[in-house]
PDB file as gemmi writes it, atoms N, CA and C in Angstrom:
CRYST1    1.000    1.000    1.000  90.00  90.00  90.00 P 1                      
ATOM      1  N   UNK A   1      -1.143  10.668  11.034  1.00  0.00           N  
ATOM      2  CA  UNK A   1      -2.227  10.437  10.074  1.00  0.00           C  
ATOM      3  C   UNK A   1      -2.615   8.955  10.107  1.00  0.00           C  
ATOM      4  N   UNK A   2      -4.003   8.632  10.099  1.00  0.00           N  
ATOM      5  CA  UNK A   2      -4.596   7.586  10.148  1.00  0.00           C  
ATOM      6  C   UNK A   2      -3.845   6.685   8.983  1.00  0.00           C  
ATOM      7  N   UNK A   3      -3.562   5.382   8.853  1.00  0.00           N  
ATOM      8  CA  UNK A   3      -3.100   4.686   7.741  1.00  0.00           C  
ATOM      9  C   UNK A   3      -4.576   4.087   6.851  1.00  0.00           C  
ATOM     10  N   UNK A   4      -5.334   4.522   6.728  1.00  0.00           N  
ATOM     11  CA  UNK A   4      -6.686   4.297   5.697  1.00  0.00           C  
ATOM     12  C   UNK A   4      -6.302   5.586   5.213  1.00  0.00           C  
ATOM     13  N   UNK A   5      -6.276   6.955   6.000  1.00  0.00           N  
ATOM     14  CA  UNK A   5      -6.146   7.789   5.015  1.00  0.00           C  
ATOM     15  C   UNK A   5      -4.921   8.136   4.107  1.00  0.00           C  
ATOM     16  N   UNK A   6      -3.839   7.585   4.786  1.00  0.00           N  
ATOM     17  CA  UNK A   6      -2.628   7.766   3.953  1.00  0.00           C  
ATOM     18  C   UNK A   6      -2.637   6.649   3.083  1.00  0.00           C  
ATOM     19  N   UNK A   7      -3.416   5.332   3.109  1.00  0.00           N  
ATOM     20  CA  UNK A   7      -3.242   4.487   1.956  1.00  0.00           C  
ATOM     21  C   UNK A   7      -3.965   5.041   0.978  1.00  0.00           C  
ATOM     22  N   UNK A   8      -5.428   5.784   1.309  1.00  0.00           N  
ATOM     23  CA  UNK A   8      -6.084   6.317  -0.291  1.00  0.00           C  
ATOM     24  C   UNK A   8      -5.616   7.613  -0.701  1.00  0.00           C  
ATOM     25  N   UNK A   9      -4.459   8.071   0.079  1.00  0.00           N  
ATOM     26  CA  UNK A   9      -3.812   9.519  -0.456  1.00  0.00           C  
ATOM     27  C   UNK A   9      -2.802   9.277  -1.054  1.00  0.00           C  
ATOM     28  N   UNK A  10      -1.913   7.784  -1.178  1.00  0.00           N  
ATOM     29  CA  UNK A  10      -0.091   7.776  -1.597  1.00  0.00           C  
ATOM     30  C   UNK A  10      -0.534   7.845  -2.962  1.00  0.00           C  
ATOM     31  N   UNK A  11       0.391   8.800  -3.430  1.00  0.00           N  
ATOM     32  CA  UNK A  11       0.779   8.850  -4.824  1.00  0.00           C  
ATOM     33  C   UNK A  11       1.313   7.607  -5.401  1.00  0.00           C  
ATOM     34  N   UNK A  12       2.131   6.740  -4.494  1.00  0.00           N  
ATOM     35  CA  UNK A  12       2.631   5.420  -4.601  1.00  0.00           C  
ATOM     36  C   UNK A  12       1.340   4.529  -5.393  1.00  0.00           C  
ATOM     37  N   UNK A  13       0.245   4.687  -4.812  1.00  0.00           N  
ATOM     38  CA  UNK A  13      -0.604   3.660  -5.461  1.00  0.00           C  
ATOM     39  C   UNK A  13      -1.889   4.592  -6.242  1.00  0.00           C  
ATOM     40  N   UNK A  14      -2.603   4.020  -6.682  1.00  0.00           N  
ATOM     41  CA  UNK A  14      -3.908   4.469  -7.750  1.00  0.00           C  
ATOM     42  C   UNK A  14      -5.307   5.135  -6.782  1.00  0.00           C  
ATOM     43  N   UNK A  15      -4.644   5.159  -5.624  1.00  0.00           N  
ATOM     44  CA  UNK A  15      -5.956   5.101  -4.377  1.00  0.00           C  
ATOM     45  C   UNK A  15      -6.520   5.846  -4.321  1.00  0.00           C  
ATOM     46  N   UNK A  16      -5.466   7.277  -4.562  1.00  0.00           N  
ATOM     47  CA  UNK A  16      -5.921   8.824  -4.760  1.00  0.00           C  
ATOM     48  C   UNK A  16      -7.068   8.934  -5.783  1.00  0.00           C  
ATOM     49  N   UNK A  17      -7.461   8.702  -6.541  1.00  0.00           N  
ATOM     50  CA  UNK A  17      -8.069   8.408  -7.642  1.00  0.00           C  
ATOM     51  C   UNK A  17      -9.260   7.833  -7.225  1.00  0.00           C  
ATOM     52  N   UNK A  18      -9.410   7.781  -6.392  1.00  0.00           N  
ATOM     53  CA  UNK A  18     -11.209   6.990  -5.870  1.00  0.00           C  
ATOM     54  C   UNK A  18     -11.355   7.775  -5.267  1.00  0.00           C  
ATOM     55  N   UNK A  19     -10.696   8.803  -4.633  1.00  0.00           N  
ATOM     56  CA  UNK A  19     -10.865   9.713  -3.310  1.00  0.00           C  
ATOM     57  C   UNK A  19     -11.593  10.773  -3.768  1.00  0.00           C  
ATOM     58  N   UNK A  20     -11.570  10.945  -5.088  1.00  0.00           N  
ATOM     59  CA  UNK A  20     -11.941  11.914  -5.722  1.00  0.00           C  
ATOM     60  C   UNK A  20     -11.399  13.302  -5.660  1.00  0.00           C  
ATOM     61  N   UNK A  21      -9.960  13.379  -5.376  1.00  0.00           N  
ATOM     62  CA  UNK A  21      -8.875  14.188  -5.147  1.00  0.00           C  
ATOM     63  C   UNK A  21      -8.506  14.664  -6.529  1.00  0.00           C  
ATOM     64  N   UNK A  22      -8.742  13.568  -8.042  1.00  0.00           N  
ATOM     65  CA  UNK A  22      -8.491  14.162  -9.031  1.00  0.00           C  
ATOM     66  C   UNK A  22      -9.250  15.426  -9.586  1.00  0.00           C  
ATOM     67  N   UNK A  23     -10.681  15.217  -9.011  1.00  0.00           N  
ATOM     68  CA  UNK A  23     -11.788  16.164  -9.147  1.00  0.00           C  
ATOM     69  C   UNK A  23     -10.739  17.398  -8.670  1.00  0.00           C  
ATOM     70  N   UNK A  24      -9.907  17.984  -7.762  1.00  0.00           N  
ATOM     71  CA  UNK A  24      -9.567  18.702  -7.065  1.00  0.00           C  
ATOM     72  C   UNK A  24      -8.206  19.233  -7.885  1.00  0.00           C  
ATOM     73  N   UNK A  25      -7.651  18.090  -8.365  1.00  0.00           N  
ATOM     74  CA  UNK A  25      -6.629  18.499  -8.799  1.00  0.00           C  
ATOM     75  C   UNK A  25      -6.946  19.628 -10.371  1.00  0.00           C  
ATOM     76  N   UNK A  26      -7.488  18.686 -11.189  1.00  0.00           N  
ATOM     77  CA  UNK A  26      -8.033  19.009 -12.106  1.00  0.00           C  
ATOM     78  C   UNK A  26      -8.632  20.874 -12.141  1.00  0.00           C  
ATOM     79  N   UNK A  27      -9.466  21.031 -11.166  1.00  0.00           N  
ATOM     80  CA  UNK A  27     -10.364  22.389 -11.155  1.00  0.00           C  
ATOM     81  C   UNK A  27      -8.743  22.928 -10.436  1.00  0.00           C  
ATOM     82  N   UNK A  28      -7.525  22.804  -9.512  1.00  0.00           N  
ATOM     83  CA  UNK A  28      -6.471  23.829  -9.578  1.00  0.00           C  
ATOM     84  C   UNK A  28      -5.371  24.018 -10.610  1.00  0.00           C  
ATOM     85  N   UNK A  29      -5.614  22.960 -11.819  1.00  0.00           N  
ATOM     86  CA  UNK A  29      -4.858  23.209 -12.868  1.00  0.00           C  
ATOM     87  C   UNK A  29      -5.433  24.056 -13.643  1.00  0.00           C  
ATOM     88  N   UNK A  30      -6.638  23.596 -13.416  1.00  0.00           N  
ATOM     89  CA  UNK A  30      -7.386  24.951 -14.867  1.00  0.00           C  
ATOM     90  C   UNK A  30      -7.205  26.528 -13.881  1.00  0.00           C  
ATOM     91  N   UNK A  31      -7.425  26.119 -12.636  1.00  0.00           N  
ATOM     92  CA  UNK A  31      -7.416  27.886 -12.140  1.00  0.00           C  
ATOM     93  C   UNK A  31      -6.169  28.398 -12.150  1.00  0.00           C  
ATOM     94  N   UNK A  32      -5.150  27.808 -12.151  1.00  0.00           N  
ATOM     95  CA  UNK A  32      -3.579  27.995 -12.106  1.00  0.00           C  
ATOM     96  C   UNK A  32      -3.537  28.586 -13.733  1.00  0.00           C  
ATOM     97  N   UNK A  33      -4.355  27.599 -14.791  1.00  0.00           N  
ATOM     98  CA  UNK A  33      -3.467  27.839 -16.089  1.00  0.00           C  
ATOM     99  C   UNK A  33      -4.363  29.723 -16.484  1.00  0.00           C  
ATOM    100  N   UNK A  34      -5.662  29.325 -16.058  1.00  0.00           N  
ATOM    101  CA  UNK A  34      -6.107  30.883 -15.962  1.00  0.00           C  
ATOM    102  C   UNK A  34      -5.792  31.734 -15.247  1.00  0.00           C  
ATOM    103  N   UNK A  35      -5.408  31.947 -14.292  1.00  0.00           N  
ATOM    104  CA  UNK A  35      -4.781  32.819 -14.051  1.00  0.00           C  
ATOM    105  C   UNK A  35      -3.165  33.329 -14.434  1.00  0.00           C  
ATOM    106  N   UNK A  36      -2.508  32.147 -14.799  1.00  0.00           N  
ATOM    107  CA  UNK A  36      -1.671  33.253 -15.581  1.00  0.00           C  
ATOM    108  C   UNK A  36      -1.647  33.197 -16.805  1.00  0.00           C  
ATOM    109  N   UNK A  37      -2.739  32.658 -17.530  1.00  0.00           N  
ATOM    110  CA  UNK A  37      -2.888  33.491 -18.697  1.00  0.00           C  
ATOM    111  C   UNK A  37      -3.707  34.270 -18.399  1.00  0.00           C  
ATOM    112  N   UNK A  38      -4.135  35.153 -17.345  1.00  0.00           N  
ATOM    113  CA  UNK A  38      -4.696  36.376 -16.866  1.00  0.00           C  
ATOM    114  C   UNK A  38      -3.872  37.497 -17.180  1.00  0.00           C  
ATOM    115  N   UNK A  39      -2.975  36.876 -15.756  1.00  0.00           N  
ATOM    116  CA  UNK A  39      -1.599  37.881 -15.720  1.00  0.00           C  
ATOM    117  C   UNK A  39      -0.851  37.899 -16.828  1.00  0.00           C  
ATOM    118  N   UNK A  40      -0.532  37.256 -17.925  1.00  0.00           N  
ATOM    119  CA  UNK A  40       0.051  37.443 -19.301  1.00  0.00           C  
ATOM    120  C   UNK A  40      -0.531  38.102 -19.974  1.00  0.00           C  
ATOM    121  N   UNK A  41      -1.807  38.438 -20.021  1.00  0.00           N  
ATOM    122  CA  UNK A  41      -2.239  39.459 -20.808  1.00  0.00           C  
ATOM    123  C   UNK A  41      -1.674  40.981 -20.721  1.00  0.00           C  
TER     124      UNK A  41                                                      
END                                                                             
């Protein structure tokens, strides 16, 4: 892996966060938390 892309991907630093990876994270927490409060129903 290129080291530009592993510097704006380390969790180590804030970099991820410009990458706009939180956008990403964010929309698989909500689909994660809906779906199993899907399946809990």
């Amino acid at each position: 892996m290129p080291d530009d892309i592993r510097e704006n991907t380390d969790l180590g630093s804030w970099g991820f966060l410009r990458t706009g990876w939180w956008i990403l994270h964010i929309i698989a927490i909500i689909a994660v938390g809906y779906i199993g409060y899907w399946i809990a129903q």
